[in-house]
DSSP file (Angstrom, degrees, kcal/mol; ACC not computed):
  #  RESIDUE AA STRUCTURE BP1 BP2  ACC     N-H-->O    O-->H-N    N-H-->O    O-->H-N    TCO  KAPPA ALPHA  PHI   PSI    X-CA   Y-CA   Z-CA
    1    1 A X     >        0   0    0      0, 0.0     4,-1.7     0, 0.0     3,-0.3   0.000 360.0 360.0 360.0 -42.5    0.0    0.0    0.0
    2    2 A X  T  4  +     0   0    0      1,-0.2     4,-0.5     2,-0.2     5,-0.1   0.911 360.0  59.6 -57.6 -34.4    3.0    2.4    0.5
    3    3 A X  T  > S+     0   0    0      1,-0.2     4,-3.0     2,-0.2    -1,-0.2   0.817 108.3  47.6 -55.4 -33.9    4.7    1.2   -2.2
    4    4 A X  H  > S+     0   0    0     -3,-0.3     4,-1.9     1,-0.3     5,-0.3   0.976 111.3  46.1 -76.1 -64.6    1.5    2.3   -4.1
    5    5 A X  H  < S+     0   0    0     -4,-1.7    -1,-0.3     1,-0.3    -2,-0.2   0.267 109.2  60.3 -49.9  -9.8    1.1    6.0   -2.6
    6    6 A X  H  > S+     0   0    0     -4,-0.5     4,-1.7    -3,-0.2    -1,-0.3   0.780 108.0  41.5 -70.8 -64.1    4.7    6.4   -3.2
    7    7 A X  H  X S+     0   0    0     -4,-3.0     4,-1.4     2,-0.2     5,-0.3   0.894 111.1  54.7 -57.8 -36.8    4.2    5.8   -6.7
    8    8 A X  H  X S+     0   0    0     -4,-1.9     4,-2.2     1,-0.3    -1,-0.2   0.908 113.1  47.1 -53.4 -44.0    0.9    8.0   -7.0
    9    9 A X  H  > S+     0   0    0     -5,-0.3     4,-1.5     1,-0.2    -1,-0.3   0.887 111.7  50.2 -81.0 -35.3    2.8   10.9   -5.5
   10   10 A X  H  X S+     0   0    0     -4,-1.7     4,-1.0     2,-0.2    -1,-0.2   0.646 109.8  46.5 -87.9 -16.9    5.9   10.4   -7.8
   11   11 A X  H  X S+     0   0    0     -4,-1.4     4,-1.1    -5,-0.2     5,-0.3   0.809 108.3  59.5-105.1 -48.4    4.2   10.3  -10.9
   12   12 A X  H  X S+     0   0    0     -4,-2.2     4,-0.9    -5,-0.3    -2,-0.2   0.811 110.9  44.3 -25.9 -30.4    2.2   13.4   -9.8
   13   13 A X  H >X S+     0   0    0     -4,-1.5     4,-2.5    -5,-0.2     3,-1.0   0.979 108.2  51.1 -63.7 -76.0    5.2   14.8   -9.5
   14   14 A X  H 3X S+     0   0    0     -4,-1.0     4,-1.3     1,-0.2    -2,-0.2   0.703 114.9  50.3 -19.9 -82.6    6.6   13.6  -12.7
   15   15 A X  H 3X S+     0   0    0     -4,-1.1     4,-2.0     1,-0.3    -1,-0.2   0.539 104.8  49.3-148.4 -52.6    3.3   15.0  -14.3
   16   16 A X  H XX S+     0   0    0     -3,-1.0     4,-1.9    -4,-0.9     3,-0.5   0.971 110.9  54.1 -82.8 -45.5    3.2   18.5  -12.9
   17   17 A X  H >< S+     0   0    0     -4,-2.5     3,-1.3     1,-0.2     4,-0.5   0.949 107.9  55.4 -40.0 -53.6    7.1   19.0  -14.1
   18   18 A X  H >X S+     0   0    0     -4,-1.3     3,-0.7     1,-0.2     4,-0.6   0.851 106.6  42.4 -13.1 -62.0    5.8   18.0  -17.3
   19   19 A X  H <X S+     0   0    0     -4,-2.0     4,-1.0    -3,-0.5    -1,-0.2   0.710 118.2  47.8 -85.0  -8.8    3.1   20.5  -17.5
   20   20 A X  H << S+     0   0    0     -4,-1.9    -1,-0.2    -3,-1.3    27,-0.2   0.307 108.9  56.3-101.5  23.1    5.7   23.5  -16.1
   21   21 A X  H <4 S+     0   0    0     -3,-0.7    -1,-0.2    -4,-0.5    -2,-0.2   0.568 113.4  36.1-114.3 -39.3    8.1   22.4  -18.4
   22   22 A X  H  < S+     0   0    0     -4,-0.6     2,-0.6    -5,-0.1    50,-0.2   0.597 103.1  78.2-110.1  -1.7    5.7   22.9  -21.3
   23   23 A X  S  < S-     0   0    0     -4,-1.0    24,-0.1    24,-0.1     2,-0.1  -0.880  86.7-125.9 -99.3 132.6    3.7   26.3  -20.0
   24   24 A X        -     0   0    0     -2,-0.6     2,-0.4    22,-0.1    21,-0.1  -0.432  30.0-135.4 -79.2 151.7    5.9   28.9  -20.7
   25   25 A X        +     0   0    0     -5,-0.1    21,-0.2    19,-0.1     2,-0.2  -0.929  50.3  63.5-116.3 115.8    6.4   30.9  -17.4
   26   26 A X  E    S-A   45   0A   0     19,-1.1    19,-2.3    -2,-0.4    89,-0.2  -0.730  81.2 -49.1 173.1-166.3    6.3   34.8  -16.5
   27   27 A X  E     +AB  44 114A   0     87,-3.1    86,-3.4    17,-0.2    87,-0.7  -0.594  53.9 177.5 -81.2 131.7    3.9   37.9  -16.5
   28   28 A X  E     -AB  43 112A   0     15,-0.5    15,-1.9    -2,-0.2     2,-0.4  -0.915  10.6-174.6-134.2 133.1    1.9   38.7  -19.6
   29   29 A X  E     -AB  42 111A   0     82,-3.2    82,-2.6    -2,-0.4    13,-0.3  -0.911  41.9 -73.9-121.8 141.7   -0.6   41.1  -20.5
   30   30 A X  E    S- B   0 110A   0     11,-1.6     2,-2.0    -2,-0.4    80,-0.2   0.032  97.2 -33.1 -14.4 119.7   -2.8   41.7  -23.6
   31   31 A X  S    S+     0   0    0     78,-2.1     2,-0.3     2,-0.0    -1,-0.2  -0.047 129.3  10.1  28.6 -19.4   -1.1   43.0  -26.7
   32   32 A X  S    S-     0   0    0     -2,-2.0     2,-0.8    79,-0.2    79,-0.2  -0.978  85.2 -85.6-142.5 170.0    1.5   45.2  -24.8
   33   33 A X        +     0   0    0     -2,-0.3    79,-0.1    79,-0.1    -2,-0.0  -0.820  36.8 174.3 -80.5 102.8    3.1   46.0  -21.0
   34   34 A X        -     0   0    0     -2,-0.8    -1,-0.1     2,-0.2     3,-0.1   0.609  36.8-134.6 -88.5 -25.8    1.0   48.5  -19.3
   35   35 A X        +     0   0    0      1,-0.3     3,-0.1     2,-0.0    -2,-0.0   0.308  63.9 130.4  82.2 -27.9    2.8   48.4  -16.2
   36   36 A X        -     0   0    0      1,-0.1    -1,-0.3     2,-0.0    -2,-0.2  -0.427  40.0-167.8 -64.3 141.8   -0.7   48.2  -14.3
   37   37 A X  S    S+     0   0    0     -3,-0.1    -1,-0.1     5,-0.0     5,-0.1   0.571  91.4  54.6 -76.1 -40.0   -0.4   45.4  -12.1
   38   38 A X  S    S+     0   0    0     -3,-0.1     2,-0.1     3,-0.0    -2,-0.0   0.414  79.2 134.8 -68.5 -17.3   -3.9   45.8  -11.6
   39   39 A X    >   -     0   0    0      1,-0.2     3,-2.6     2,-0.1    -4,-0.0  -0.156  56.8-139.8 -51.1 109.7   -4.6   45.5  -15.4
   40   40 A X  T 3  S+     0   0    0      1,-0.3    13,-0.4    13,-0.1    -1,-0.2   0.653 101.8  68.4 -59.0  -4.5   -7.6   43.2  -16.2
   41   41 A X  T 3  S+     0   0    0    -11,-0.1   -11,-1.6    11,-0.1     2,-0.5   0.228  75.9 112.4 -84.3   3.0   -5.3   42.1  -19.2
   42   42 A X  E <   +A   29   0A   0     -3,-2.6     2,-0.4   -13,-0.3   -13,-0.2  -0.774  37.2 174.0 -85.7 119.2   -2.6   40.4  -17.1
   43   43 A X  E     -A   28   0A   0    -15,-1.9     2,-0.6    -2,-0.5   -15,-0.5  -0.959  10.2-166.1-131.4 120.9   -1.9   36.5  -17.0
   44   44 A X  E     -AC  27  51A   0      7,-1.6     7,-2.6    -2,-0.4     2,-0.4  -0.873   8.3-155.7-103.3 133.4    0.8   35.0  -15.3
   45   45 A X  E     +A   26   0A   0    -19,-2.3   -19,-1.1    -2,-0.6     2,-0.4  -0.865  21.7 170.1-116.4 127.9    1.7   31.4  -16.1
   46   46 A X    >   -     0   0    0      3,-0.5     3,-2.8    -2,-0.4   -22,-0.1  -0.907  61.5 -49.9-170.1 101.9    3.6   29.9  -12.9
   47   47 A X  T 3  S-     0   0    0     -2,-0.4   -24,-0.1     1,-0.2    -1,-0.1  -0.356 131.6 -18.3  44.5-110.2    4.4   25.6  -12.7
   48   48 A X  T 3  S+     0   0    0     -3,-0.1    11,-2.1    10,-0.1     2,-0.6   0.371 115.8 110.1-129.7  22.4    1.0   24.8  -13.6
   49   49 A X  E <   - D   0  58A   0     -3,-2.8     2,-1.1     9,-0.2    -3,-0.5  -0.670  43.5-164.1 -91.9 117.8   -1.0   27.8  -13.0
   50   50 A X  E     - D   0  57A   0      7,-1.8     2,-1.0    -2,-0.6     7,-0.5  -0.526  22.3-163.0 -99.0 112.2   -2.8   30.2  -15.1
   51   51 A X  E     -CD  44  56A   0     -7,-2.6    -7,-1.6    -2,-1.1     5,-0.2  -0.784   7.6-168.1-109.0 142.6   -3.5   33.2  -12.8
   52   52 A X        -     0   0    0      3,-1.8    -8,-0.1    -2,-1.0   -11,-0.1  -0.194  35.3 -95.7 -98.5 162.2   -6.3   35.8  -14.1
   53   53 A X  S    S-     0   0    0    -13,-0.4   -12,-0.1     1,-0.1   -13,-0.1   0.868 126.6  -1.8  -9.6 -69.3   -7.4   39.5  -13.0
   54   54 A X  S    S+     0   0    0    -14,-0.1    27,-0.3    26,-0.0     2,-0.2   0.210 132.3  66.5-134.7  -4.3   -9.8   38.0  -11.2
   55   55 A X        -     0   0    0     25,-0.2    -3,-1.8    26,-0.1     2,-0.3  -0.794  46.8-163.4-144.0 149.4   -9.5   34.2  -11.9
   56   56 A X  E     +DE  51  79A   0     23,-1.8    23,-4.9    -2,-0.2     2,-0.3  -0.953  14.0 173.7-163.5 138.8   -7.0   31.2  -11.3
   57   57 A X  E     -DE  50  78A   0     -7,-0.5    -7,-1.8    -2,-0.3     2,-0.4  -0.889  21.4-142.2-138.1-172.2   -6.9   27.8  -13.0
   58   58 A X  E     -DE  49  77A   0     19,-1.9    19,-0.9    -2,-0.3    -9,-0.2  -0.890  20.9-140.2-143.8 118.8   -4.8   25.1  -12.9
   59   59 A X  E     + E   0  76A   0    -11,-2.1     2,-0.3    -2,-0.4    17,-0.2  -0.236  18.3 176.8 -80.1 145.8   -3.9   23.0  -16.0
   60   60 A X  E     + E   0  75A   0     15,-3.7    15,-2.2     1,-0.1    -1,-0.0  -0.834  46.8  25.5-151.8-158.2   -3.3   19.5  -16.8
   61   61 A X  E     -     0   0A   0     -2,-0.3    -1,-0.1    13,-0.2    12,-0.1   0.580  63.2-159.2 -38.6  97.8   -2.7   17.2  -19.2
   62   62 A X  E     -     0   0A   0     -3,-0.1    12,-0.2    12,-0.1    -1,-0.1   0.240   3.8-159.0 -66.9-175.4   -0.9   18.9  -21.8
   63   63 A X  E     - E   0  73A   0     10,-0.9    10,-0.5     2,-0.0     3,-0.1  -0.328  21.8-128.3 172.4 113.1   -0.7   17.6  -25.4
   64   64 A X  E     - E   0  72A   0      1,-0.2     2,-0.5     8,-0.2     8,-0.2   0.357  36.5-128.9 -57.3 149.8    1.8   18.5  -27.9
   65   65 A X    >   -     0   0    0      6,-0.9     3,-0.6     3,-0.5     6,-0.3  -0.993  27.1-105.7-126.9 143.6   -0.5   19.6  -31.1
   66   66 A X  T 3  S+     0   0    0     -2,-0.5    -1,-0.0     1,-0.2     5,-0.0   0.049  96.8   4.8 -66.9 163.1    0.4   18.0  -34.0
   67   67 A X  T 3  S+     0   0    0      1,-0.1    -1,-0.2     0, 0.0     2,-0.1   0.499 109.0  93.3  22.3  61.6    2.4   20.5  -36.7
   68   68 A X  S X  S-     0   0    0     -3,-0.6     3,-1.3     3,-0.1    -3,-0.5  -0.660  71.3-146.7-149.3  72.3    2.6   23.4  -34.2
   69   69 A X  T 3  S+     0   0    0      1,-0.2     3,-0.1    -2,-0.1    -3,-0.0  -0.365  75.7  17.3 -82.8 163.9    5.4   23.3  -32.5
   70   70 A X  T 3  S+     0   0    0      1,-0.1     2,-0.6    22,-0.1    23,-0.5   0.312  95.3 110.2  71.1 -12.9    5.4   24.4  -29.1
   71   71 A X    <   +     0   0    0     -3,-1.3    -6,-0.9    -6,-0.3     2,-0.3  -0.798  37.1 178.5-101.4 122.1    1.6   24.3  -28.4
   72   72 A X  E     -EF  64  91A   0     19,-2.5    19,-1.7    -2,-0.6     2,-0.4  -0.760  25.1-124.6-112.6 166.4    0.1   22.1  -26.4
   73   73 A X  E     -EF  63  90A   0    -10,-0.5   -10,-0.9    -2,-0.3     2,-0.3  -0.846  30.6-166.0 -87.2 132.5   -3.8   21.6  -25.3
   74   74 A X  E     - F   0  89A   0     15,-2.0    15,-0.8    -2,-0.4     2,-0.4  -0.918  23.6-128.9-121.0 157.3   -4.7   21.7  -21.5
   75   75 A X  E     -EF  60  88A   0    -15,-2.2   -15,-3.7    -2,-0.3     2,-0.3  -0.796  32.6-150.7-101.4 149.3   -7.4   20.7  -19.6
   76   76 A X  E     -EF  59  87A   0     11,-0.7    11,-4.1    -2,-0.4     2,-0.4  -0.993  22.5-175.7-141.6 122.1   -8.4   23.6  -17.3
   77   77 A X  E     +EF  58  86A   0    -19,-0.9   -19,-1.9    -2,-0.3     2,-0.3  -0.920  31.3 174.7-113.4 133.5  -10.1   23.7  -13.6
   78   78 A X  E     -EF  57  85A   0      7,-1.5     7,-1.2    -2,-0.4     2,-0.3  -0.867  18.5-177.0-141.6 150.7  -10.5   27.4  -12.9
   79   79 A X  E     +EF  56  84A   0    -23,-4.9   -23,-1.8    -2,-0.3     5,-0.2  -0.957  17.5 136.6-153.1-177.7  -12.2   29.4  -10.2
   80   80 A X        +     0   0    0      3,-1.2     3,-0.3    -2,-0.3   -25,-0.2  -0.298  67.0  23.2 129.2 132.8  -12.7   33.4   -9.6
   81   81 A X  S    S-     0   0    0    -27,-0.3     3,-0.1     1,-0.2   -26,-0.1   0.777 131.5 -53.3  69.4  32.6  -15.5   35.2   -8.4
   82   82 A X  S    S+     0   0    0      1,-0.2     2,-0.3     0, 0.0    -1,-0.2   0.640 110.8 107.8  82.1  -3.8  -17.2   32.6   -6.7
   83   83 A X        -     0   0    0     -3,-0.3    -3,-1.2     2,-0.0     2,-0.3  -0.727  47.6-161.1 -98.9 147.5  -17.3   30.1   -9.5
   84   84 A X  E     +F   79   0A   0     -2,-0.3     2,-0.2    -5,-0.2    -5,-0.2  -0.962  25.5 153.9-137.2 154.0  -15.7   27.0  -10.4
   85   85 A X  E     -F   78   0A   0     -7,-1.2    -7,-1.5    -2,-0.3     2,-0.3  -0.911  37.7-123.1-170.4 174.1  -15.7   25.7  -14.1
   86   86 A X  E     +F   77   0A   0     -2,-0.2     2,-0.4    -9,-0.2    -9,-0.2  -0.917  30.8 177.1-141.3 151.1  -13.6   23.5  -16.3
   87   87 A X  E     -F   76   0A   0    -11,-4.1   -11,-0.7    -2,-0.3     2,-0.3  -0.982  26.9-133.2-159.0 144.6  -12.1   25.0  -19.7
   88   88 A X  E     -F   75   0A   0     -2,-0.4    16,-0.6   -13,-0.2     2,-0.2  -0.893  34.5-170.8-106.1 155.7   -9.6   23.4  -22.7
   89   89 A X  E     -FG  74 103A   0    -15,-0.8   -15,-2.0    -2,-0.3     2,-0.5  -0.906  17.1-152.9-126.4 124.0   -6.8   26.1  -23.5
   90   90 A X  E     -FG  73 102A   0     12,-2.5    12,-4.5   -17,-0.3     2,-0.3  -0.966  14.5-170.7-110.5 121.4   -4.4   26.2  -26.1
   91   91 A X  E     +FG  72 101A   0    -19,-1.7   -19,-2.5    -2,-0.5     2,-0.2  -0.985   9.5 168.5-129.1 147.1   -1.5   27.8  -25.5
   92   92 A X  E     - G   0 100A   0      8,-1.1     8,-2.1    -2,-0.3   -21,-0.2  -0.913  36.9 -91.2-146.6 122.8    1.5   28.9  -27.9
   93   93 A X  E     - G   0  99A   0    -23,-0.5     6,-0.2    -2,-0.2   -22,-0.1   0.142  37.3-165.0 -20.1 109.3    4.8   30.7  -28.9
   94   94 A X        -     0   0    0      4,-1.4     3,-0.2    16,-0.2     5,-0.1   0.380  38.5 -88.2 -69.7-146.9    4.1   34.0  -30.6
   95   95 A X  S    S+     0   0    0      1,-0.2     2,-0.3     4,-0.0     4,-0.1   0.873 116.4  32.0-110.6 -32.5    6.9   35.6  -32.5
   96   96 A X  S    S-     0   0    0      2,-0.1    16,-0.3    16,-0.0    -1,-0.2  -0.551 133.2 -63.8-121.9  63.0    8.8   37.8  -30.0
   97   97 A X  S    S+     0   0    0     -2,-0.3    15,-0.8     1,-0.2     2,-0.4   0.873  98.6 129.5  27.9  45.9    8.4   35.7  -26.7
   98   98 A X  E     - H   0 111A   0     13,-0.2    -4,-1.4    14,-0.1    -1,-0.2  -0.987  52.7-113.6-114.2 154.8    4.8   36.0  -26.5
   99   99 A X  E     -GH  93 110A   0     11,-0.6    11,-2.1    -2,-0.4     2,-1.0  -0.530   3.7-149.8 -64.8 127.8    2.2   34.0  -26.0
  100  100 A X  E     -GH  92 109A   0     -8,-2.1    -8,-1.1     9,-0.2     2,-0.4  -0.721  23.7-174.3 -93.6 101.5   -0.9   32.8  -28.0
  101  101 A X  E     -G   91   0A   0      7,-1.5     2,-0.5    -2,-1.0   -10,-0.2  -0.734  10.2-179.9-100.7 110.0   -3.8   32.1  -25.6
  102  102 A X  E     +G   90   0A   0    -12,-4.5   -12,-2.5    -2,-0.4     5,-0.2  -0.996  10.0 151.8-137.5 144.8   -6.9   30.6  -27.0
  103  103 A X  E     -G   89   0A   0      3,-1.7     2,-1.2    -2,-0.5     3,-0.3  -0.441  52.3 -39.0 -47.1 150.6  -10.1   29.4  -26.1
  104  104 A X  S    S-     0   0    0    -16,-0.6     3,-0.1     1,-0.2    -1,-0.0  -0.384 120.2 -12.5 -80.4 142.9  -13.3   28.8  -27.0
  105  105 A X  S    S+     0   0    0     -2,-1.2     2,-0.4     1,-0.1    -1,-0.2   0.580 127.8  65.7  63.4   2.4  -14.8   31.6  -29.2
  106  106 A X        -     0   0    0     -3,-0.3    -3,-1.7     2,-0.0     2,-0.3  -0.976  53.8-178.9-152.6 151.6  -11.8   34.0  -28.4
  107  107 A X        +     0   0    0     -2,-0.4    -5,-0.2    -5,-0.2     2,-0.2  -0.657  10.5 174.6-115.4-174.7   -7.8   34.2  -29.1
  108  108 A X        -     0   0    0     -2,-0.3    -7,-1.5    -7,-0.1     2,-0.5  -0.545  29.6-124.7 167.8 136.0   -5.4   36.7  -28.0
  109  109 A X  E     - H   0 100A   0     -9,-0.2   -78,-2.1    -2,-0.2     2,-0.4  -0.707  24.8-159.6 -86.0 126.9   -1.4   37.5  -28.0
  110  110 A X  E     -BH  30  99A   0    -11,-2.1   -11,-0.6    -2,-0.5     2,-0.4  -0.861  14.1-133.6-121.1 131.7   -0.2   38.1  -24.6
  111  111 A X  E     -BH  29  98A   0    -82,-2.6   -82,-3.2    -2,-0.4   -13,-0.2  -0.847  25.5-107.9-117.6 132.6    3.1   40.1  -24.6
  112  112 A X  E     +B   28   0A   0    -15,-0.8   -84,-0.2    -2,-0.4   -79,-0.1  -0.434  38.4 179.5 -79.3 120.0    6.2   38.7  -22.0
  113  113 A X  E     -     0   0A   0    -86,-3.4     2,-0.2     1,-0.5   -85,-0.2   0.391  54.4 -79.9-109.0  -5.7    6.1   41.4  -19.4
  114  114 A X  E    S-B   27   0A   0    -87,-0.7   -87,-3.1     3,-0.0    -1,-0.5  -0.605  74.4 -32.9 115.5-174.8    8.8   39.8  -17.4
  115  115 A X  S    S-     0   0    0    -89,-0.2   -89,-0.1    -2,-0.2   -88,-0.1  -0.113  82.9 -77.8 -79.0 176.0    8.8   36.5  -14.8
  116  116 A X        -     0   0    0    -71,-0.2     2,-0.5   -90,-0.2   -89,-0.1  -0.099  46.7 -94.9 -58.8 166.8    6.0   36.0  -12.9
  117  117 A X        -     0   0    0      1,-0.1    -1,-0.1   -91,-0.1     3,-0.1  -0.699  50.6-124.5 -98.7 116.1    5.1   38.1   -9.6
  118  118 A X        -     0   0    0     -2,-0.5     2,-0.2     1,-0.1    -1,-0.1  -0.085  34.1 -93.2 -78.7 169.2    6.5   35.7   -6.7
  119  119 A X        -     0   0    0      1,-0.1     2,-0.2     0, 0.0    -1,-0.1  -0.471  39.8-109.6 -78.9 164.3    4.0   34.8   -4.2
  120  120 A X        -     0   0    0     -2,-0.2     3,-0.1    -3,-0.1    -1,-0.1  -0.592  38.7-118.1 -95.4 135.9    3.9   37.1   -1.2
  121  121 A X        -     0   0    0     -2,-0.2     3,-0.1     1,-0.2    -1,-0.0  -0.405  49.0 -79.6 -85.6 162.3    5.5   35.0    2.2
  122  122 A X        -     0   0    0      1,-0.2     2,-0.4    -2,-0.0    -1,-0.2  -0.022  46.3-102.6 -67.8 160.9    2.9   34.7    4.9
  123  123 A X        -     0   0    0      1,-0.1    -1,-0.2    -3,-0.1    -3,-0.0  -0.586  49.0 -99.3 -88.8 154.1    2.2   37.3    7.1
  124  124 A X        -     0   0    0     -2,-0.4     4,-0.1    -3,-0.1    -1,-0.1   0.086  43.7 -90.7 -45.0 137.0    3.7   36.8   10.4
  125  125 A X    >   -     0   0    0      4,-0.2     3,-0.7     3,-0.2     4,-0.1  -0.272  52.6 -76.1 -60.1 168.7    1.8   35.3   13.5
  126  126 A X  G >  S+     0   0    0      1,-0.2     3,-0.7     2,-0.2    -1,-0.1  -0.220 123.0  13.1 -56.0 122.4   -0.2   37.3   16.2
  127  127 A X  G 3  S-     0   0    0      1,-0.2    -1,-0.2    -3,-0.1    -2,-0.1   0.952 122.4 -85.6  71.0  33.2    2.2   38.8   18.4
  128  128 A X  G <  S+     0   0    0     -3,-0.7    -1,-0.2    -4,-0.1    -2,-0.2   0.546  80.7 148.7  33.7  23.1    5.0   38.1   16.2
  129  129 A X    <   -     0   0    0     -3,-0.7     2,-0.7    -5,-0.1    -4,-0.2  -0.519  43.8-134.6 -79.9 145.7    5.5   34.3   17.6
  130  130 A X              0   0    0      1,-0.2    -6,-0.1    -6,-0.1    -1,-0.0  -0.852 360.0 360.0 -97.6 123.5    6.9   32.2   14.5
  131  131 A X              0   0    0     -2,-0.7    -1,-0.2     0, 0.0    -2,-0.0   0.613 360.0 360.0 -65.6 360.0    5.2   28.8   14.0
């Protein structure tokens, strides 16, 4: 039974390197760099996350599309705004390290704004004690 839950966990592993391996990683916003942080046109792609305005999904099992290089398909579990939903994505090299993000019913080129925003460390405990 460990042996088994060892393995579960190691090819989950195996699996999510895979998928940050094949989503290209940093800050991007709609058709140029505004600078806004705040910009409802900002997606940052981070290991196996696509984070949104307003929105965060988490991708899985890419797959390479045929005579395209560099695009794969994902399956997409998403949430924001009180919603939960599931969504296929194709994402792909553009021409000047951006990205082509498409969907259903809409595309768009998302222009490399520089790496992604690291995540912010937890705020300290009450009464500054460290756990």
């Amino acid at each position: 039974m460990i042996r088994m839950i060892a393995s579960a966990g190691l090819l989950s592993l195996i699996a999510s390197t895979a998928i940050a391996q094949n989503l290209p990683q940093g800050r991007y916003e709609l058709n140029a760099c505004s600078g806004n942080p705040y910009s409802d046109g900002v997606m940052e792609l981070s290991g196996s996350e696509i984070l949104f305005y307003e929105s965060a999904c988490t991708v899985s099992n890419p797959e390479a599309v045929r005579g395209m290089g560099g695009a794969y398909l994902y399956d997409a579990q998403c949430s924001g705004e009180g919603e939960t939903w599931t969504a296929r994505y194709m994402i792909m090299p553009g021409w000047e390290n951006d990205v082509v993000f498409v969907q259903e019913h809409w595309a768009g080129v998302y222009a490399y704004c520089g790496p992604a925003t690291p995540a912010a460390p937890a705020p300290p405990a009450p009464g500054g004690a460290t756990k």
